[in-house]
MDTraj code that builds the backbone (N, CA, C; nanometers):
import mdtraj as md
import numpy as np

residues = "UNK UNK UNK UNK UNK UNK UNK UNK UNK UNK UNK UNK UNK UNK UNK UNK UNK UNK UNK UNK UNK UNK UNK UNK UNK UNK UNK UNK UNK UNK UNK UNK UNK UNK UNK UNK UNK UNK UNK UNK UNK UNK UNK UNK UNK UNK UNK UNK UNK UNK UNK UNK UNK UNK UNK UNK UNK UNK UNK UNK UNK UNK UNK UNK UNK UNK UNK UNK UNK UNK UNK UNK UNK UNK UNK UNK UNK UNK UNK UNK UNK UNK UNK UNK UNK UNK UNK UNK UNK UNK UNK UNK UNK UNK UNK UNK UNK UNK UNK UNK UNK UNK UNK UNK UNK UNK UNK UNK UNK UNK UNK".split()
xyz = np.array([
    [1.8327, -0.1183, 1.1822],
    [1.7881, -0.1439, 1.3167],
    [1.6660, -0.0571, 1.3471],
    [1.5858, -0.1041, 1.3956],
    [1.4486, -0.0675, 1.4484],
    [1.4721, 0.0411, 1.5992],
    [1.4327, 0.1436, 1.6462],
    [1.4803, 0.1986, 1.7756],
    [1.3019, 0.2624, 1.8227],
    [1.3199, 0.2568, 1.9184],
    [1.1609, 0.3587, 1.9550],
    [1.2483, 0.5200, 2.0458],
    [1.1585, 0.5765, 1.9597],
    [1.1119, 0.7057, 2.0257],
    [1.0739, 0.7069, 2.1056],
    [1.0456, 0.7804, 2.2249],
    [0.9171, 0.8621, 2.2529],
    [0.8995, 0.9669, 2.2382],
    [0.7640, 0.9869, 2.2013],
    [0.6754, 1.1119, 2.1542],
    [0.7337, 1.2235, 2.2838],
    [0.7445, 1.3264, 2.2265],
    [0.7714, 1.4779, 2.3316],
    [0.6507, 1.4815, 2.4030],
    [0.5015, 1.4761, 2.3548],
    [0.4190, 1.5325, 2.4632],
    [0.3491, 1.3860, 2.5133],
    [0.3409, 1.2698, 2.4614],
    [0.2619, 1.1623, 2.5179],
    [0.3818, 1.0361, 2.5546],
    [0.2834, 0.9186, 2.5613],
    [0.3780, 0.8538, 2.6139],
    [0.3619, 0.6703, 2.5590],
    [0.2820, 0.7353, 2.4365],
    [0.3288, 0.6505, 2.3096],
    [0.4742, 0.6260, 2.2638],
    [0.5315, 0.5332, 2.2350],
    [0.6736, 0.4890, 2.1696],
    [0.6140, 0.5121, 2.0160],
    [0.7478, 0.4950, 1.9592],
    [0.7545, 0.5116, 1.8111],
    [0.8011, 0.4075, 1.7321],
    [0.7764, 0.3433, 1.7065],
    [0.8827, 0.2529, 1.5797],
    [0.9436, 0.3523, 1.4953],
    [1.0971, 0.3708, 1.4830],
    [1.1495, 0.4554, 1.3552],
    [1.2593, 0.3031, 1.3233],
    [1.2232, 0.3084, 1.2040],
    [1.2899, 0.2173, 1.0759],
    [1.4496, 0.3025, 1.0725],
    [1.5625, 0.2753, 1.0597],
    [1.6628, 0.3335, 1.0431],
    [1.6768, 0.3030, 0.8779],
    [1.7246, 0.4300, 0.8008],
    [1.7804, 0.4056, 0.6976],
    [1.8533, 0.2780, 0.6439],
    [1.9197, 0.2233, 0.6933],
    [2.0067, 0.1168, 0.6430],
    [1.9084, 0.0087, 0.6819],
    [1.7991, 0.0166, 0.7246],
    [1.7236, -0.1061, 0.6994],
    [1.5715, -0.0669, 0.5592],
    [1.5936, 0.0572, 0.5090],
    [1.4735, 0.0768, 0.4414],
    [1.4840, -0.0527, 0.2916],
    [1.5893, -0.0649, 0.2448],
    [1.5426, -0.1474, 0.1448],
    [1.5258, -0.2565, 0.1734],
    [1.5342, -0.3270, 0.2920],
    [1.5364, -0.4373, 0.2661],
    [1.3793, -0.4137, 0.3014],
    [1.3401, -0.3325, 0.3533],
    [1.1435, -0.3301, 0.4068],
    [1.1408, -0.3350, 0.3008],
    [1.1089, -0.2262, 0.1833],
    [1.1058, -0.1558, 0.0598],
    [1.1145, -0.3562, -0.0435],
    [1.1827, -0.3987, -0.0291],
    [1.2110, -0.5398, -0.0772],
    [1.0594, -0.6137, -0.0354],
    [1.0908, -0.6134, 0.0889],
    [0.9826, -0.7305, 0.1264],
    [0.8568, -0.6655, 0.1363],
    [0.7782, -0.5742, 0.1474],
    [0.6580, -0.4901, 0.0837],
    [0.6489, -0.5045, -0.0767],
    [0.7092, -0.4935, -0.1580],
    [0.6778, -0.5292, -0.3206],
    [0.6686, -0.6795, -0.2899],
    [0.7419, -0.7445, -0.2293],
    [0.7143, -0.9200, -0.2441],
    [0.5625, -0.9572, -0.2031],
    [0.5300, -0.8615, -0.0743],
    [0.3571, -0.8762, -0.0793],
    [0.2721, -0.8338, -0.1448],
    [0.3159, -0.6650, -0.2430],
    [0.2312, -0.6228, -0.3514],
    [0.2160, -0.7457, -0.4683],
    [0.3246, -0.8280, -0.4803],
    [0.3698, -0.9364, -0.5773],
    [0.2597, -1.0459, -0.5558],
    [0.2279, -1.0899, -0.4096],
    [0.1265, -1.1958, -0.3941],
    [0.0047, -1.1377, -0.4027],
    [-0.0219, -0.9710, -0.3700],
    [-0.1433, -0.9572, -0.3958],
    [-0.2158, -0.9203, -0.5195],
    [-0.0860, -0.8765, -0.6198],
    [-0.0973, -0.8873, -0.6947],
    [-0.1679, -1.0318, -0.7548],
    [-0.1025, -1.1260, -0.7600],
    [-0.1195, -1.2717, -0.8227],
    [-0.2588, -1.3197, -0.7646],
    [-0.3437, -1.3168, -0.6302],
    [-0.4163, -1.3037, -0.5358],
    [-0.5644, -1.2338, -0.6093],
    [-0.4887, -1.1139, -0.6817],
    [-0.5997, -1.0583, -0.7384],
    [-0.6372, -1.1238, -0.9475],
    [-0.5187, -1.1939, -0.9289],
    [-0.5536, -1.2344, -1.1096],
    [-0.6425, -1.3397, -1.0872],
    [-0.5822, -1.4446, -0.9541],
    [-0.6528, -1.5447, -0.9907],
    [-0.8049, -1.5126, -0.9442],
    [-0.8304, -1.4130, -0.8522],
    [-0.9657, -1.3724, -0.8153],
    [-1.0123, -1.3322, -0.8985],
    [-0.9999, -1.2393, -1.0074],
    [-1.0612, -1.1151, -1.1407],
    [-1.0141, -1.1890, -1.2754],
    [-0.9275, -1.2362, -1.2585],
    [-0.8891, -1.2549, -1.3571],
    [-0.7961, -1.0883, -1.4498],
    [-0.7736, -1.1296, -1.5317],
    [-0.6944, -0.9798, -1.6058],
    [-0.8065, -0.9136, -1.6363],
    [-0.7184, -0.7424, -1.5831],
    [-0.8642, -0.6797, -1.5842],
    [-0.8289, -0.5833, -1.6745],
    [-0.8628, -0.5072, -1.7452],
    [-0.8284, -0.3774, -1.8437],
    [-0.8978, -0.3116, -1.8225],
    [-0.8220, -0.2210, -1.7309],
    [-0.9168, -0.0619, -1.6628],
    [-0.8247, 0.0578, -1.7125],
    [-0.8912, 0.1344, -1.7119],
    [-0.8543, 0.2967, -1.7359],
    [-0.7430, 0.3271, -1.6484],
    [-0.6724, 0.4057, -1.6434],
    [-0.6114, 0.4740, -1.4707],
    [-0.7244, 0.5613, -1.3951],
    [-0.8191, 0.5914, -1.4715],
    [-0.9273, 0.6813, -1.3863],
    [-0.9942, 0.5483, -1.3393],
    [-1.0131, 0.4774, -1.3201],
    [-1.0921, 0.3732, -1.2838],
    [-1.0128, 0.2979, -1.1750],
    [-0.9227, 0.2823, -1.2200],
    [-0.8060, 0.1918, -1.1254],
    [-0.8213, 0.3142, -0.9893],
    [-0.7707, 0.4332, -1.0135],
    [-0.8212, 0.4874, -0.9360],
    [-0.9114, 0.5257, -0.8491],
    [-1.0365, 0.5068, -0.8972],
    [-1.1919, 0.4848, -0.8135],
    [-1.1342, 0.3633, -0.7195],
    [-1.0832, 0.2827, -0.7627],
    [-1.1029, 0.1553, -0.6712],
    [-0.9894, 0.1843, -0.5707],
    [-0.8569, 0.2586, -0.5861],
    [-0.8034, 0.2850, -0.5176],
    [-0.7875, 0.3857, -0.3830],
    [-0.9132, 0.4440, -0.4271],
    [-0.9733, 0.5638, -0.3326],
    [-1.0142, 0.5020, -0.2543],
    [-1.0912, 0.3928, -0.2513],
    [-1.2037, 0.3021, -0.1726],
    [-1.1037, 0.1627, -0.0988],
    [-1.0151, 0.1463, -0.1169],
    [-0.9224, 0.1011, -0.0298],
    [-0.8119, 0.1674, 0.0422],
    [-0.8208, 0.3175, -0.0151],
    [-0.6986, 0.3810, 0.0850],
    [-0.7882, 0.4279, 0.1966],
    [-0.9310, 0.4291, 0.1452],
    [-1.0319, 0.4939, 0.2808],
    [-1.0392, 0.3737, 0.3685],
    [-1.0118, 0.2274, 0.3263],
    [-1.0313, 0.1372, 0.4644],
    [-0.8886, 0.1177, 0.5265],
    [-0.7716, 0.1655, 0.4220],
    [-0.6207, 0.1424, 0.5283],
    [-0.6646, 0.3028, 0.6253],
    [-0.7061, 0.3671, 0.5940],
    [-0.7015, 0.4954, 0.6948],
    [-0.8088, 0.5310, 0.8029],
    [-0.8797, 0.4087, 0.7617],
    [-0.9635, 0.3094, 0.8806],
    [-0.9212, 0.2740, 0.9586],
    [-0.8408, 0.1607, 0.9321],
    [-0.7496, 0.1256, 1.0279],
    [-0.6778, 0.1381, 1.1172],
    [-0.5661, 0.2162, 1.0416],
    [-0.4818, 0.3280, 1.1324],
    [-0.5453, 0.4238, 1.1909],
    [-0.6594, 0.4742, 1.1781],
    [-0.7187, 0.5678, 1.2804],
    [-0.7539, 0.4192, 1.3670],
    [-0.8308, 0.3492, 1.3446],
    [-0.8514, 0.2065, 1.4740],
    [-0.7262, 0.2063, 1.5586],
    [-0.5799, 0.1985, 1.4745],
    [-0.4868, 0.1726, 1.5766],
    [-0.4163, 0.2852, 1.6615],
    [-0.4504, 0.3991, 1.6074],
    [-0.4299, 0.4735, 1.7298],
    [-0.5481, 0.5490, 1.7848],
    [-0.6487, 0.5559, 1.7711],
    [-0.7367, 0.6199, 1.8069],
    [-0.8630, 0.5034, 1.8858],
    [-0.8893, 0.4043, 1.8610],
    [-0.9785, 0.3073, 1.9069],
    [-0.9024, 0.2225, 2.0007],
    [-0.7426, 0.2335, 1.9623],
    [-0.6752, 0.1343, 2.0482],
    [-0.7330, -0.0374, 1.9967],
    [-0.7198, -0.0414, 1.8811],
    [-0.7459, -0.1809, 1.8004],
    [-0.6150, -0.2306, 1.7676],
    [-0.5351, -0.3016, 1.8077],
    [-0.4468, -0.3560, 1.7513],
    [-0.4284, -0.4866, 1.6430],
    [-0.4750, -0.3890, 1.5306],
    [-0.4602, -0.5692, 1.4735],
    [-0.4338, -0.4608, 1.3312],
    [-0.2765, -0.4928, 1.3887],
    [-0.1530, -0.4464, 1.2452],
    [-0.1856, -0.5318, 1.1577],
    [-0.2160, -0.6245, 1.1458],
    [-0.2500, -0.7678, 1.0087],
    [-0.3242, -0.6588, 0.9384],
    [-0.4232, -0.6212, 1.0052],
    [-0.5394, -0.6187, 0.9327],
    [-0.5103, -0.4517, 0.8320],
    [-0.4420, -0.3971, 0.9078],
    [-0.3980, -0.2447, 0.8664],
    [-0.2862, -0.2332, 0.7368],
    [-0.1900, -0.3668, 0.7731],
    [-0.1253, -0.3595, 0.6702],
    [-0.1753, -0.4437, 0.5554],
    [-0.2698, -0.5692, 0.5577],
    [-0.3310, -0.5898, 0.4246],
    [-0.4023, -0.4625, 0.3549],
    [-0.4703, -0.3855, 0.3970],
    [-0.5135, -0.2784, 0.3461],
    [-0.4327, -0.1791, 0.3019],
    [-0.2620, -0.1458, 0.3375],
    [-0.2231, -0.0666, 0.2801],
    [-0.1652, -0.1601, 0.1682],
    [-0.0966, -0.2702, 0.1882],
    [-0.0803, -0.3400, 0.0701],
    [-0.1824, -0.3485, -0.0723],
    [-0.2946, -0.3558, -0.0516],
    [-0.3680, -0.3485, -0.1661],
    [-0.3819, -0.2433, -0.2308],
    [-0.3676, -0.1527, -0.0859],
    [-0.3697, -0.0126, -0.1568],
    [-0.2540, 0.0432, -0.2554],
    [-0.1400, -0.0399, -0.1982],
    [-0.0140, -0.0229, -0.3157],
    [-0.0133, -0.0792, -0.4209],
    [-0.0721, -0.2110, -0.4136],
    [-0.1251, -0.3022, -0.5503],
    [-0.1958, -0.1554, -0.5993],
    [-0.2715, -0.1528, -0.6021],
    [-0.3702, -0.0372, -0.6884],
    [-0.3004, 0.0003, -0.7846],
    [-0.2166, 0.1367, -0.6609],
    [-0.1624, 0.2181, -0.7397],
    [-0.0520, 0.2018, -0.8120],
    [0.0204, 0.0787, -0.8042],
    [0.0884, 0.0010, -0.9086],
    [0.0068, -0.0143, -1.0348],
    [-0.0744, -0.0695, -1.0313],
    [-0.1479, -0.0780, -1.1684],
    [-0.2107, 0.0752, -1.2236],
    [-0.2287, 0.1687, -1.1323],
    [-0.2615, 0.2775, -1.2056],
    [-0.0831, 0.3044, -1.2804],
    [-0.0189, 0.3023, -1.2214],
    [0.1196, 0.3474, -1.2878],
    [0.1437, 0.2810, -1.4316],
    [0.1169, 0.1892, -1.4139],
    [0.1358, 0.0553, -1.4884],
    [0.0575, 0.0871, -1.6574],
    [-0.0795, 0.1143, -1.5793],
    [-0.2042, 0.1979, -1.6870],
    [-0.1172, 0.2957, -1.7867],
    [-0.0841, 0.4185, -1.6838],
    [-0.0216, 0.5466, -1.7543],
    [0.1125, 0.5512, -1.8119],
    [0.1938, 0.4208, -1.8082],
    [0.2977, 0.3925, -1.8459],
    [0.2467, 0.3051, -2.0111],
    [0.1635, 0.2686, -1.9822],
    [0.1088, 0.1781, -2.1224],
    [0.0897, 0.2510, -2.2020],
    [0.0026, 0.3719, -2.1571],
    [-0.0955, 0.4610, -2.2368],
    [0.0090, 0.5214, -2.2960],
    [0.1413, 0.6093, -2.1648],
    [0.2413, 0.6957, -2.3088],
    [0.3530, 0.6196, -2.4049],
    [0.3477, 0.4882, -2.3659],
    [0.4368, 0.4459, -2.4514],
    [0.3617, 0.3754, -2.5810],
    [0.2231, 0.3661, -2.5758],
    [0.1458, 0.3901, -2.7156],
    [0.1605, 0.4952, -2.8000],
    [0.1485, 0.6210, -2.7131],
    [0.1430, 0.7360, -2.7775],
    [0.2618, 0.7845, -2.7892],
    [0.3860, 0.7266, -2.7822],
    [0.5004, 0.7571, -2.8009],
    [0.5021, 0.6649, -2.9476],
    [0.4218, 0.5342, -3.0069],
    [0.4644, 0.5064, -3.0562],
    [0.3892, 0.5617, -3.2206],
    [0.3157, 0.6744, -3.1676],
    [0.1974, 0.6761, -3.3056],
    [0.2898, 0.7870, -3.3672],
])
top = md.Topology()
chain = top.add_chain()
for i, resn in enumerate(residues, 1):
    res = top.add_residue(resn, chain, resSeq=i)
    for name in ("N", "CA", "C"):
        top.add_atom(name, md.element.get_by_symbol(name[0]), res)
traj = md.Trajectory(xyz[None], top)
């Protein structure tokens, strides 16, 4: 169940996620890393990058989700769409950096 706060000194509410609902978020967030994933093959096609590289690109999309979220509380921009495609990609990323460094030691596990 979803409950709001309010903040001690302002008079902003909070969304707090209750535990017994985190996996099922946790579920349906990988199902969108999953389309953006697929989103990005058919755009690039398969790409074979480094993890230092995957990384460059991941720097440069966590700087526009933290764009955002400064927009949504600081500019008073509401447009959650737009905040959470950007952290989504940003999790795509760093999925594939994992993905990278998981390849790399289980090569070198195998020499």
């Amino acid at each position: 169940m979803v409950r709001r706060e309010k903040e001690e000194k302002g008079e902003d509410e909070r969304m707090i996620l209750e535990d017994n609902q985190l996996d099922a978020q946790i579920a349906y967030i990988m199902k969108m890393v999953e389309n953006e994933n697929q989103s990005q093959l058919e755009k690039w096609g398969v790409q074979r990058k480094h993890a230092f590289e995957w990384l460059a690109w991941t720097t440069e999309e966590f700087g526009e989700f933290v764009k955002e979220v400064n927009d949504l509380n600081y500019e008073r921009k509401f447009d959650y769409g737009l905040a959470i495609t950007e952290g989504i990609q940003t999790i795509t990323l760093l999925c594939k950096i994992v993905s990278s460094l998981i390849a790399i030691s289980d090569s070198e596990r195998r020499r």
